[in-house]
Structure formats: structure tokens, C-alpha cells
N, C-alpha and C positions, 0 to 999 in steps of 0.2 A: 504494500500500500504506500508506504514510504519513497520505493521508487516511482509510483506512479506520478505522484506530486510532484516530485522533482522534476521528471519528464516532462509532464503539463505543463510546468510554470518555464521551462527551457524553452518550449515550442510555441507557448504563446509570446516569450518576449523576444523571440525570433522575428514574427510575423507584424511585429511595432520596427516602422521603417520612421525614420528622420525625415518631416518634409522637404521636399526637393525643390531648390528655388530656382525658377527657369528664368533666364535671361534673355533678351529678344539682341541678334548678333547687331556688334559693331558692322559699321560703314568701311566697306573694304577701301581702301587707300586709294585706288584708281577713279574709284566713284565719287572723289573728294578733288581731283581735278578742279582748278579755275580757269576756267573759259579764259583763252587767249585774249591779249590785248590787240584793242584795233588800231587800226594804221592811221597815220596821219599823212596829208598833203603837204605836197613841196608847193613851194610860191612857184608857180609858174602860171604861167598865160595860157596852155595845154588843156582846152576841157577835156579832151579824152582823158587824160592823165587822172583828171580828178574823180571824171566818170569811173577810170578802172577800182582807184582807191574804195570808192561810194560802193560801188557792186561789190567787190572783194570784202567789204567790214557787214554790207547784210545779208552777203553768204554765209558768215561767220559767224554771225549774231543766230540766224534761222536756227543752223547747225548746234551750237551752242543750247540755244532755248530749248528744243525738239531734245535733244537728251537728257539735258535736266531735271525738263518739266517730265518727260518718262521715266525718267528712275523715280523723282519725288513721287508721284502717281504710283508708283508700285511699290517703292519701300510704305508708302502709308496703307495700301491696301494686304500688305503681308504684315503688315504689323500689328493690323485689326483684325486680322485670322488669327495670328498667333495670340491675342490678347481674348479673344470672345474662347479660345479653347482652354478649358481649366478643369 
């Protein structure tokens, strides 16, 4: 009888687990990128020149925005899955 107790009270404090605190992951380093800096205009007379500068910074800028705003969009919508799951 004596050993049974013993055994019982071994097996149920087996079965008492430490709650587990989950952590939602860091920001990998790449996705922490800052968006290039845009160009500036030389003084010149050249509206092409200025032209090319002007399309070359809101190709960059689009580029830039479009990733951004899609990873922000996705790390909040995985972060609310992970949060509503407990």
C-alpha cells in the first residue's frame, strides 16, 4: 500500500508541467532594411537629366513602399494568429 502512494504521488507530479511562455519571433535583420536614399539633381539646364533622376526616385519609392507595406501586412496578420491561438 505504501508503495502505491508513493507511485501515485510520483506520477501525478510528473504530469504538473511549468507553463510555457511563447514568444511571437523577432524581425529577421533583412526585413529591417531602410529603403535607399533618393537621388538628387545636378544644376543643369538638361530636363531629360532631371526627368531621368524624377522616374529613377519613384521607381524606388513604389519599390520600396510595395515591400514594406507587404511584410507590415503580414507580420500583423501572423501575429494575430499567433496571439488568438492559446
Amino acid at each position: 500500500m505504501r508503495f502505491l502512494i508513493i507511485l501515485s504521488v510520483l506520477l501525478l507530479t510528473g504530469c504538473i508541467t511549468p507553463p510555457v511562455k511563447r514568444n511571437f519571433p523577432d524581425v529577421p535583420k533583412e526585413l529591417m532594411e531602410k529603403c535607399p536614399e533618393l537621388k538628387e539633381t545636378e544644376n543643369t539646364e538638361s530636363l531629360s537629366k532631371v526627368l531621368t533622376v524624377i522616374v529613377d526616385n519613384y521607381s524606388e519609392y513604389h519599390k520600396c513602399k510595395i515591400k514594406v507595406d507587404s511584410w507590415a501586412d503580414w507580420y500583423k496578420s501572423q501575429k494575430e494568429i499567433f496571439e488568438s491561438v492559446k
